[in-house]
Structure formats: structure tokens, C-alpha cells
N, CA, C, O and CB atoms as a CASP TS submission, in Angstrom:
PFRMAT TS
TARGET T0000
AUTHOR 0000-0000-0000
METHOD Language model
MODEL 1
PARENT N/A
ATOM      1  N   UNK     1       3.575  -1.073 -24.347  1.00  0.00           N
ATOM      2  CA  UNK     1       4.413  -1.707 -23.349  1.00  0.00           C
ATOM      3  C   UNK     1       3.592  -2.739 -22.581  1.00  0.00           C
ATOM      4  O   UNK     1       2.480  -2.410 -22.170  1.00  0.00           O
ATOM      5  CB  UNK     1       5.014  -0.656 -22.390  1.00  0.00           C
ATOM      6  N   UNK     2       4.070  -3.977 -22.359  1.00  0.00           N
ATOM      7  CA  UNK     2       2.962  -5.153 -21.632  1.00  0.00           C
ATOM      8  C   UNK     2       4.019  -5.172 -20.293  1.00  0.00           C
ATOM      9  O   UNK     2       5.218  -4.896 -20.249  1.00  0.00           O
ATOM     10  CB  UNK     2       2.670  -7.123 -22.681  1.00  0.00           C
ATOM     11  N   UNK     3       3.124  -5.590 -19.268  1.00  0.00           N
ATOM     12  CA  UNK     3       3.314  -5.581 -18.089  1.00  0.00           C
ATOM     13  C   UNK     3       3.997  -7.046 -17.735  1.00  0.00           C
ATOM     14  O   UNK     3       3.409  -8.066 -18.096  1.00  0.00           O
ATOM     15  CB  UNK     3       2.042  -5.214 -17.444  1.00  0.00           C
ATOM     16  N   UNK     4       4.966  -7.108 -17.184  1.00  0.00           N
ATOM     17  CA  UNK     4       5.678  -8.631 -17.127  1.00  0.00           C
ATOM     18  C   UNK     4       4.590  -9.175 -15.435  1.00  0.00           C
ATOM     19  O   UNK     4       4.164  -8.394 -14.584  1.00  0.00           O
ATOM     20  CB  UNK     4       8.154  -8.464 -16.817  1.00  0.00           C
ATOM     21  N   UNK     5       4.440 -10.581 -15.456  1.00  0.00           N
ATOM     22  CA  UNK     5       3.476 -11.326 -14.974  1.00  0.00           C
ATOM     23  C   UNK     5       4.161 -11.059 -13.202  1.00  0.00           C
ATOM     24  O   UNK     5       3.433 -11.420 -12.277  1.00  0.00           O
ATOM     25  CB  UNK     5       3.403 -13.082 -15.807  1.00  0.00           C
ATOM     26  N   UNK     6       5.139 -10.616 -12.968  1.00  0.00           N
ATOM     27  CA  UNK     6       5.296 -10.524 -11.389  1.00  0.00           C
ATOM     28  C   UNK     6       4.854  -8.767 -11.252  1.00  0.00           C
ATOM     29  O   UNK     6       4.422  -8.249 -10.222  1.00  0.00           O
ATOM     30  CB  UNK     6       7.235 -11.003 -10.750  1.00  0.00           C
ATOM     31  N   UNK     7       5.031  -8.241 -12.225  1.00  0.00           N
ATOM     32  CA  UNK     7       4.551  -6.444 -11.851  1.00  0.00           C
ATOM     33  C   UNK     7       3.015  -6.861 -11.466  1.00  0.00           C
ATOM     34  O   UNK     7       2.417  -6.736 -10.397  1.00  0.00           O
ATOM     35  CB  UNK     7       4.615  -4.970 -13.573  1.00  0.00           C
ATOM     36  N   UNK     8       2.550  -7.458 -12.854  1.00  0.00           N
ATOM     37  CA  UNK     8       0.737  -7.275 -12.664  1.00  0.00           C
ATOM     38  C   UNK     8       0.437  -8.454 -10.862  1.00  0.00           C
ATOM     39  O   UNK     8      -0.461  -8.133 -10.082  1.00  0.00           O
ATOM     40  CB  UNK     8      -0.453  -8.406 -14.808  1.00  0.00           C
ATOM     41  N   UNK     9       1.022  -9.235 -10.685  1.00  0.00           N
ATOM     42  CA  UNK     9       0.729 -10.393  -9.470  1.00  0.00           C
ATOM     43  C   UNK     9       0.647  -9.666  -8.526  1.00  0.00           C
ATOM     44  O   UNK     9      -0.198  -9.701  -7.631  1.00  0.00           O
ATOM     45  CB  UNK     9       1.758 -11.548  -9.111  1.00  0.00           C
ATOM     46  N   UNK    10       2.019  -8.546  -8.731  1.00  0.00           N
ATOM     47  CA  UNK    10       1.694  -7.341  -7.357  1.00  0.00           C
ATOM     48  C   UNK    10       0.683  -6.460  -7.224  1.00  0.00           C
ATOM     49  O   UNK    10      -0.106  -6.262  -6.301  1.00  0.00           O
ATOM     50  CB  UNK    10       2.668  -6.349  -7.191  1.00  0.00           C
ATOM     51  N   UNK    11       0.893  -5.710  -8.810  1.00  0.00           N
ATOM     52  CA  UNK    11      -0.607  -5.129  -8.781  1.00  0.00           C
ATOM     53  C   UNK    11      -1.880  -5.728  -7.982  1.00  0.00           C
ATOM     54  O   UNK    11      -2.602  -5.148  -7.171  1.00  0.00           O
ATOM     55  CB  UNK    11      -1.052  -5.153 -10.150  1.00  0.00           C
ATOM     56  N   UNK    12      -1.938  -7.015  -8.434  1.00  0.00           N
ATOM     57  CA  UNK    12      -3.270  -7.661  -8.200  1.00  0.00           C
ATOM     58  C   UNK    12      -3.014  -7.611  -6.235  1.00  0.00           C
ATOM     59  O   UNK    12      -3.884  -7.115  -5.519  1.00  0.00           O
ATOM     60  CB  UNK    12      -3.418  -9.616  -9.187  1.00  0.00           C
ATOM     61  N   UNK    13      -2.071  -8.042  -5.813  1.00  0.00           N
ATOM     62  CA  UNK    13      -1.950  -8.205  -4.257  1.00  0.00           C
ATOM     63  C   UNK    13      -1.883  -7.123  -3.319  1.00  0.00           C
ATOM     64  O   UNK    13      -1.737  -7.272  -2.105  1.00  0.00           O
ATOM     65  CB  UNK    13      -0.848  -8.877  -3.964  1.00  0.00           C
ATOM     66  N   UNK    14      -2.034  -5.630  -4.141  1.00  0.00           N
ATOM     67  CA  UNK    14      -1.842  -4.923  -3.812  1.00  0.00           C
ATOM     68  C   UNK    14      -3.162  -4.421  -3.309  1.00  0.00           C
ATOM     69  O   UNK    14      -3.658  -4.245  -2.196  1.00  0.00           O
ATOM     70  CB  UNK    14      -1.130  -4.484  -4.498  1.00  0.00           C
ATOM     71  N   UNK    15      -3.693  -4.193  -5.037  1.00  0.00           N
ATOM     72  CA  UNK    15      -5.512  -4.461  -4.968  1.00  0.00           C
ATOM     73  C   UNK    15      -6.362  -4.887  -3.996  1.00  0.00           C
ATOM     74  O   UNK    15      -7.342  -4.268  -3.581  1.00  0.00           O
ATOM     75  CB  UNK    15      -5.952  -5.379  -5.774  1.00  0.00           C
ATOM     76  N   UNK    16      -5.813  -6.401  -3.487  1.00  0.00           N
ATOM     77  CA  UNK    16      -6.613  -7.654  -3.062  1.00  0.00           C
ATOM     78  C   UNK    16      -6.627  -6.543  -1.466  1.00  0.00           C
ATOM     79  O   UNK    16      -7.542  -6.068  -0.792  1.00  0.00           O
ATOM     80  CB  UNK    16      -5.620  -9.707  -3.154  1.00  0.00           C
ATOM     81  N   UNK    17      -4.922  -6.484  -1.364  1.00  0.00           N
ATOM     82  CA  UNK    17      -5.144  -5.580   0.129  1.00  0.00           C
ATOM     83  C   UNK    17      -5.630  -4.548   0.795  1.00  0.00           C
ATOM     84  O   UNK    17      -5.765  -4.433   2.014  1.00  0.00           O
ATOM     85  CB  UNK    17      -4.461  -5.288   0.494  1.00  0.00           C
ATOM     86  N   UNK    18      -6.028  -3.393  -0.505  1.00  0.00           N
ATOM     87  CA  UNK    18      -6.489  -2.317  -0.262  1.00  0.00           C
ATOM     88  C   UNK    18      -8.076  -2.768  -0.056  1.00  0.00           C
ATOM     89  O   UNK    18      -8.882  -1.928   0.344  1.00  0.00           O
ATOM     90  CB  UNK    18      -6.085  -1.292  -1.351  1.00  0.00           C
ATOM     91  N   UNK    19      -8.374  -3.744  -0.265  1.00  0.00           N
ATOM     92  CA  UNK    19      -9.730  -4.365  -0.537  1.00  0.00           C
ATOM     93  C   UNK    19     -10.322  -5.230   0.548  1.00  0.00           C
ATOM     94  O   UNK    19     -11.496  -5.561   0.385  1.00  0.00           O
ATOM     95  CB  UNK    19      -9.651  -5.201  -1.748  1.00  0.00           C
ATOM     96  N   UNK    20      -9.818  -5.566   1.418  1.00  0.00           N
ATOM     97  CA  UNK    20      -9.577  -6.172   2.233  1.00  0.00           C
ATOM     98  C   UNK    20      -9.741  -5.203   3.680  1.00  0.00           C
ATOM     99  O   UNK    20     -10.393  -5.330   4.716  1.00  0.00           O
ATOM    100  CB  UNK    20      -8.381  -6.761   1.835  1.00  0.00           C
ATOM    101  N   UNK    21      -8.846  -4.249   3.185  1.00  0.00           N
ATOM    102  CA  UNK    21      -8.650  -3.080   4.602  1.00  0.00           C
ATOM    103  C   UNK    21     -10.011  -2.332   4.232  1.00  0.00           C
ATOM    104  O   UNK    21     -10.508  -1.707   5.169  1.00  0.00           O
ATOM    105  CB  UNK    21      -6.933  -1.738   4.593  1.00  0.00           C
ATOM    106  N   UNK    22     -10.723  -2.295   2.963  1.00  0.00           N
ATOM    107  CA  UNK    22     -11.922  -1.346   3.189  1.00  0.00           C
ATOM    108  C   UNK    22     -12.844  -2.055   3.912  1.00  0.00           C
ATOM    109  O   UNK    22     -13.347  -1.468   4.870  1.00  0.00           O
ATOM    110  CB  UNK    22     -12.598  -0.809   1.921  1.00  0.00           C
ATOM    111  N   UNK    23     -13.263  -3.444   3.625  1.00  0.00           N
ATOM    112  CA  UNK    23     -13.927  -4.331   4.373  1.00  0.00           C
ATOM    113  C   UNK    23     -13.877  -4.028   5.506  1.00  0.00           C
ATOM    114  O   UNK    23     -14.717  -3.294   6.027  1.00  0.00           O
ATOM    115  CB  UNK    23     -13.613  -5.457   4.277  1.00  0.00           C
ATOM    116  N   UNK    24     -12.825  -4.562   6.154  1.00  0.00           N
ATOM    117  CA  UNK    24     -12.383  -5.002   7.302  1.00  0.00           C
ATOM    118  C   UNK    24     -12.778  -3.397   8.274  1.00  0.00           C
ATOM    119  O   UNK    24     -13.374  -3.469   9.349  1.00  0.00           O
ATOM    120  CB  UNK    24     -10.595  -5.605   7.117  1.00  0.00           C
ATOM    121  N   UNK    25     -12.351  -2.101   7.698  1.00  0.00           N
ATOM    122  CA  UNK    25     -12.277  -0.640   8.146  1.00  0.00           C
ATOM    123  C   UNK    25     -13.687  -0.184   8.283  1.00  0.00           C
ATOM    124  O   UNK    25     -13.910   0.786   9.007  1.00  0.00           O
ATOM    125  CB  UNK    25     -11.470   0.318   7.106  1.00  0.00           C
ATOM    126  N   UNK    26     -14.943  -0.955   7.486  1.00  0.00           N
ATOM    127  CA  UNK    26     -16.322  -0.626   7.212  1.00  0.00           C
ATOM    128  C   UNK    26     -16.310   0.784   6.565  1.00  0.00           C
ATOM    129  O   UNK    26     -16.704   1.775   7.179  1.00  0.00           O
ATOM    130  CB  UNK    26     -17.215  -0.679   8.541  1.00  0.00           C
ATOM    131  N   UNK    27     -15.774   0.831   5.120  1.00  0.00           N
ATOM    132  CA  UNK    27     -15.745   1.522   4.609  1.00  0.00           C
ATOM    133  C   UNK    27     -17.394   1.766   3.790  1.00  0.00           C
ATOM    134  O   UNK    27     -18.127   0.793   3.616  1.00  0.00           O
ATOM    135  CB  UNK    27     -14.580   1.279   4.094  1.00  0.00           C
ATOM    136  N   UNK    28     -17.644   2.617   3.522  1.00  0.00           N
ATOM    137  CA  UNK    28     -18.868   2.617   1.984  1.00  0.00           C
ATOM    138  C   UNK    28     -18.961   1.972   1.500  1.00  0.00           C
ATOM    139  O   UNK    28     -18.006   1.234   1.255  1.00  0.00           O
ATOM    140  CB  UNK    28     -18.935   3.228   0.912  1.00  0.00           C
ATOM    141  N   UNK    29     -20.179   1.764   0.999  1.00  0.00           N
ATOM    142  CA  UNK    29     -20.154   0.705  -0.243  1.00  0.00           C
ATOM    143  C   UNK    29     -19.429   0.673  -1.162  1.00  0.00           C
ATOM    144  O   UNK    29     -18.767  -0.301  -1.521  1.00  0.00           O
ATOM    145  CB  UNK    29     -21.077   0.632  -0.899  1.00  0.00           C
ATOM    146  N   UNK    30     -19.478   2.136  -1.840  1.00  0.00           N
ATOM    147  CA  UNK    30     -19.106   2.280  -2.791  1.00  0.00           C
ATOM    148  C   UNK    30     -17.456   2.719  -2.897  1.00  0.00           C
ATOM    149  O   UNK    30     -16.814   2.712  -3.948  1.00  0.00           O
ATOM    150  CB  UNK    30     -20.021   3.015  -3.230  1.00  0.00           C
ATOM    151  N   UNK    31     -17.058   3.009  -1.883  1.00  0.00           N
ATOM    152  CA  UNK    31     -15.579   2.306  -2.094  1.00  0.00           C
ATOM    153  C   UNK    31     -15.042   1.606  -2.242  1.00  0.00           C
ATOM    154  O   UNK    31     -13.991   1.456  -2.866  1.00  0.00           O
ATOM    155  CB  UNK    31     -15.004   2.223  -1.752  1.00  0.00           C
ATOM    156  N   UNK    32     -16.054   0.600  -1.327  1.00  0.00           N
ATOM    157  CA  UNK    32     -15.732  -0.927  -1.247  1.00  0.00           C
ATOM    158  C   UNK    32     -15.735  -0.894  -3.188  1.00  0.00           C
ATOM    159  O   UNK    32     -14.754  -0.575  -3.860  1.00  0.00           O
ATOM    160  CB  UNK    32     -17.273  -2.177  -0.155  1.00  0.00           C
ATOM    161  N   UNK    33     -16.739  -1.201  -3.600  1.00  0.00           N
ATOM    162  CA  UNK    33     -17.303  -1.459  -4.891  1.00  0.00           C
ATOM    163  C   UNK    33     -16.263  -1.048  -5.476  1.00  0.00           C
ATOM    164  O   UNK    33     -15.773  -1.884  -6.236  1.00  0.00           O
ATOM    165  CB  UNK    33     -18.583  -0.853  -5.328  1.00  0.00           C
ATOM    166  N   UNK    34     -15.632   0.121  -5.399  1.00  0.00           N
ATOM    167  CA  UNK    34     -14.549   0.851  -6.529  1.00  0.00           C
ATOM    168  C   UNK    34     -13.556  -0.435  -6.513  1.00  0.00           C
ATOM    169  O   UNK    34     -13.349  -1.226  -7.432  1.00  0.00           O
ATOM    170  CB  UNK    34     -13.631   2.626  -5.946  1.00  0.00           C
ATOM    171  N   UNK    35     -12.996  -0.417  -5.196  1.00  0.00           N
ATOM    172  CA  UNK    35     -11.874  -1.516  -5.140  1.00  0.00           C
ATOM    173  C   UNK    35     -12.242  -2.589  -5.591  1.00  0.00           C
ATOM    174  O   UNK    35     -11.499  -3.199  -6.359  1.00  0.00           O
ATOM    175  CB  UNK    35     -11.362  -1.843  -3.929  1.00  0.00           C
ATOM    176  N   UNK    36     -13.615  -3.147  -5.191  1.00  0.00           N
ATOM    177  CA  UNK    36     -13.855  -4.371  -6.150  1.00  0.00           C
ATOM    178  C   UNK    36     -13.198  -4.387  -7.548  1.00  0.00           C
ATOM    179  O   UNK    36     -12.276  -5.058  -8.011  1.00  0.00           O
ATOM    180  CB  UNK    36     -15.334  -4.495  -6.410  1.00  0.00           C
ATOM    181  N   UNK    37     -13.906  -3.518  -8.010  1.00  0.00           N
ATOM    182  CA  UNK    37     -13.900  -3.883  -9.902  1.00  0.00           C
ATOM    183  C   UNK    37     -12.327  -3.138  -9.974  1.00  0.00           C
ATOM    184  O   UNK    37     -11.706  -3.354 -11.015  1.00  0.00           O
ATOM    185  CB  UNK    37     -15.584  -2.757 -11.276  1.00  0.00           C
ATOM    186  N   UNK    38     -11.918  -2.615  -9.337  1.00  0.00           N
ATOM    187  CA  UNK    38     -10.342  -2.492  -9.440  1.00  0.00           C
ATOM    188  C   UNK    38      -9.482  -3.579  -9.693  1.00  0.00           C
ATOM    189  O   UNK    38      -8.668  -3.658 -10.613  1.00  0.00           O
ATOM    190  CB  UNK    38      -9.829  -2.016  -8.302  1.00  0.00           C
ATOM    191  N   UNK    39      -9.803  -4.720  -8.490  1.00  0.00           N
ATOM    192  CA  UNK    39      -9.290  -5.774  -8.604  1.00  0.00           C
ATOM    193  C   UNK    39      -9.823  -6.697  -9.600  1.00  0.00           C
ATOM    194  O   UNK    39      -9.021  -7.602  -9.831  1.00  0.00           O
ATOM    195  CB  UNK    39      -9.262  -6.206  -7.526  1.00  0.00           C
ATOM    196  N   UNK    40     -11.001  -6.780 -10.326  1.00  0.00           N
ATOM    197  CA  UNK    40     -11.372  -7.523 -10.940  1.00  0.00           C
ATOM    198  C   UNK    40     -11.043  -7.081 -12.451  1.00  0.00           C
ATOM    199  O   UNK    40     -11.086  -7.875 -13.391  1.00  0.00           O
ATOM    200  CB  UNK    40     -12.572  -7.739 -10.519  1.00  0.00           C
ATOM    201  N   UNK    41     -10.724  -5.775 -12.569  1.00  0.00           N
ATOM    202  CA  UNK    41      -9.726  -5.341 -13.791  1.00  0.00           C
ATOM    203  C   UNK    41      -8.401  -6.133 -13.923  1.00  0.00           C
ATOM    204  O   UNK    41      -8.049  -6.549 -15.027  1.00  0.00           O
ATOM    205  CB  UNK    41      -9.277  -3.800 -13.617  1.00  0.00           C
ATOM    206  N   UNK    42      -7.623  -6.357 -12.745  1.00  0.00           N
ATOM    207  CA  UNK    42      -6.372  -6.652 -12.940  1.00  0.00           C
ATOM    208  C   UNK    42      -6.168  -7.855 -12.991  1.00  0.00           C
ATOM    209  O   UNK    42      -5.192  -8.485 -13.399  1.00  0.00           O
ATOM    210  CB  UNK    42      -5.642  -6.182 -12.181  1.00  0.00           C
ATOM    211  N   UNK    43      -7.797  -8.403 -12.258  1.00  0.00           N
ATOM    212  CA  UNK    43      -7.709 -10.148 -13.056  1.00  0.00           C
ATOM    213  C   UNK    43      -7.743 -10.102 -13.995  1.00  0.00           C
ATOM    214  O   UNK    43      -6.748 -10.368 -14.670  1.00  0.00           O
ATOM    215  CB  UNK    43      -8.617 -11.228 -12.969  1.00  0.00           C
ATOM    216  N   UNK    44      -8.857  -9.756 -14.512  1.00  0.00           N
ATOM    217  CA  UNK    44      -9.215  -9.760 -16.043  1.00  0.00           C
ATOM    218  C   UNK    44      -7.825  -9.882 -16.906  1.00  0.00           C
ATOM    219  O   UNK    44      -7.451 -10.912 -17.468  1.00  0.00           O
ATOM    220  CB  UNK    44     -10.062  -8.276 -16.474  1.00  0.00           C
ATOM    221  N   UNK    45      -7.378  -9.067 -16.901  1.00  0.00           N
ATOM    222  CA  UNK    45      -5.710  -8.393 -17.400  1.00  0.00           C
ATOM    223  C   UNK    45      -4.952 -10.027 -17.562  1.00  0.00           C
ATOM    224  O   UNK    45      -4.542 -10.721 -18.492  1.00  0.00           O
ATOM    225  CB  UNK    45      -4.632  -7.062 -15.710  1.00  0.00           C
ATOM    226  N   UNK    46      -5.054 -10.137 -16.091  1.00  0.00           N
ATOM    227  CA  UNK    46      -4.265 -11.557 -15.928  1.00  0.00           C
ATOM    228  C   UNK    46      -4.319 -12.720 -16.546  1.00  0.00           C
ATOM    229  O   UNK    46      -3.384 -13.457 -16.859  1.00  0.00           O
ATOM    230  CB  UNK    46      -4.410 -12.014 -14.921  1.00  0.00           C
ATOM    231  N   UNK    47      -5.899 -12.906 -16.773  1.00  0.00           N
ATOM    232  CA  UNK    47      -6.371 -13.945 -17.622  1.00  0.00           C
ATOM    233  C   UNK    47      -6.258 -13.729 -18.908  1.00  0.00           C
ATOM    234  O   UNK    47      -6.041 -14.681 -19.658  1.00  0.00           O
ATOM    235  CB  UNK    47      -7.586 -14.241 -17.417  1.00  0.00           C
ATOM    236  N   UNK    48      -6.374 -12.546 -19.352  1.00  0.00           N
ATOM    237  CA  UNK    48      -6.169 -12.237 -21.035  1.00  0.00           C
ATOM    238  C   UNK    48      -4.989 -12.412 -21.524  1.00  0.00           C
ATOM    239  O   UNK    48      -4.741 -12.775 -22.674  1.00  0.00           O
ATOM    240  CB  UNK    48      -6.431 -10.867 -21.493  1.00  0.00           C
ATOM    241  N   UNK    49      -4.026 -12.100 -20.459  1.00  0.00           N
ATOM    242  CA  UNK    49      -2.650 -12.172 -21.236  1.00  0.00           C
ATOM    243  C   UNK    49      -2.189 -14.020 -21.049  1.00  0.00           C
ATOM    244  O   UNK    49      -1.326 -14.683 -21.627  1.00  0.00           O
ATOM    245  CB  UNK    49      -1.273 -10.854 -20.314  1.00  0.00           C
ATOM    246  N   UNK    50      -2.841 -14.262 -20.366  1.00  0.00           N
ATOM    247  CA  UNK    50      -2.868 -16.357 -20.467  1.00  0.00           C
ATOM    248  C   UNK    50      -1.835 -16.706 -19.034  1.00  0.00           C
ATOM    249  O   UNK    50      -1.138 -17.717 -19.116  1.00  0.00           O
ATOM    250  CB  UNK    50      -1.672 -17.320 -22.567  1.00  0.00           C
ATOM    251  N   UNK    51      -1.782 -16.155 -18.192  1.00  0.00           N
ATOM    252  CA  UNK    51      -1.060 -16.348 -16.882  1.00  0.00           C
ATOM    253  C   UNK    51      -1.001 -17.381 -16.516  1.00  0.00           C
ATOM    254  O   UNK    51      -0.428 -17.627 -15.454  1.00  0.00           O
ATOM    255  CB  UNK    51      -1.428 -15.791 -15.909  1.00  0.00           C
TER
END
């Protein structure tokens, strides 16, 4: 099943925000970090499928 390009955009904005609030909250690093490459999965995604 492929993900149509407004599901994954949310995904990604969803990401961007949870990512954002760890920053912003002074979360761990390594939460921070999780959410990083979270979001940088769902780019990835984005770019592969040719967005």
C-alpha cells in the first residue's frame, strides 16, 4: 500500500512539530535525536517517491 503525498506531508508536519516542542521543552538529546531521524525518514520517503 503507498502512502498518497498529503497523508505523508502530514506525517512529515507532524514530525517537524513534535521536533520542535522537544527543542523548544529542552528535552534529551537523545530524544531530540530520535525525532530527528524520525523526521528525516519521512523525508527520505518523500524524496524517493519523487514529490
Amino acid at each position: 500500500m503507498e502512502i498518497s503525498k498529503e497523508e505523508l506531508v502530514a506525517c512529515i508536519e507532524k514530525a517537524r512539530r513534535k521536533l520542535e516542542g522537544s527543542i523548544e521543552d529542552g528535552e534529551e538529546y537523545c530524544y531530540v535525536y530520535e525525532k530527528s531521524v524520525e523526521l528525516d525518514r519521512l523525508i527520505e520517503i518523500y524524496i524517493a517517491m519523487g514529490y
